[in-house]
C-alpha angles and dihedrals in degrees: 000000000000116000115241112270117228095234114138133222127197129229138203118234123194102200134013108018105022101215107021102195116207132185115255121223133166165226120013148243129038121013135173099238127178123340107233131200125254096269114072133157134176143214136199113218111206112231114254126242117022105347089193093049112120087239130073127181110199121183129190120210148169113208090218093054111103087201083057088048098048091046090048103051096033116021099035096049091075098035096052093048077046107054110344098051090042088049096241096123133025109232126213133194104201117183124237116174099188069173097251093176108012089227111031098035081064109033092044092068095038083064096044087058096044086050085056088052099045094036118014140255095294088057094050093051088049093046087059096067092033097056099043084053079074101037110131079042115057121146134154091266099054104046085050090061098044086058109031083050077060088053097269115157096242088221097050085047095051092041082054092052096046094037104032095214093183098048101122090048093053080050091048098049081053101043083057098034083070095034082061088051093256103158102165136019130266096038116146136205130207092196113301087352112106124213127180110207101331131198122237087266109055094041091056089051095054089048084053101047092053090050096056 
């Protein structure tokens, strides 16, 4: 199977970030991914909010995509003080390197999970916003300080972004990611509803929908 391009797409918002811009993949099903070292290990990052809730958000992303970054930083905030912070929905950041950038687009989320073992789940999904704020500028050292400011061990941080320790379950969120029909980041579910780079407002009506 092909691997995604890293072509982009824009599209049109109605409300919150006029034109969100995503990162457009393709194809789906099996791919061959990243290769990984020997030494691999996984974690599985409870959802925020209320993980019993009826309701899950799921969003796929790719740290390298701008259209992830904008969603991130100026879709999910309200969203987040709206459903996730009250309990009424269960919240998930799934990874999807396309890869937008062959390096970034992987080392980024190795850290973001280190941060989740060093320092919890709260850490990790503070880790997300503050390291798109630097994305276009991502370096070793900058993605150290965002997560050792979280409570990250900096050694544990650096060994992740040479090693890659999490490398296969990065492959496998993306593996899964296509087999769900996921062609471009970010693309969001509310549950079984499928929505590819959405705007503040139609995120909030699906949410509302699910909710009755």
């Amino acid at each position: 199977m092909h691997q995604p391009s890293r072509r982009t797409f824009l599209a049109a918002a109605s409300a919150g970030v006029a034109g969100l811009a995503g990162c457009l993949g393709g194809g789906g099903g099996e791919s061959e991914g990243r290769d990984c070292s020997d030494e691999q290990r996984s974690v599985e990052v409870p959802a925020a909010g209320d993980p019993d809730s009826d309701v899950t958000v799921a969003a796929y992303e790719d740290f390298a995509c701008p259209g992830c970054r904008e969603y991130v930083l100026n879709v999910l905030p309200r969203i987040e003080d709206e459903y996730v912070e009250p309990g009424e929905i269960a919240y998930e950041h799934r990874d999807l390197p396309i890869p937008v950038d062959e390096e970034w687009s992987w080392k980024v989320p190795n850290a973001a999970l280190v941060v989740f073992e060093e320092a919890g789940q709260e850490a990790y999904y503070e880790f997300i916003p503050n390291a798109y704020q630097h994305q276009g500028d991502y370096s070793e050292e900058t993605v150290v300080d965002v997560a050792t400011d979280l409570g990250a061990d900096e050694s544990a941080v650096r060994d992740a972004l040479e090693s890659e320790p999490f490398c296969e379950q990065l492959n496998e969120s993306r593996s899964a990611a296509l087999d769900r029909g996921v062609e471009a980041t970010p693309t969001v579910f509310v549950n079984d509803q499928q929505l590819e780079s959405p705007d503040e407002q139609e995120l909030r009506e699906a949410i509302e929908a699910e909710l009755g």
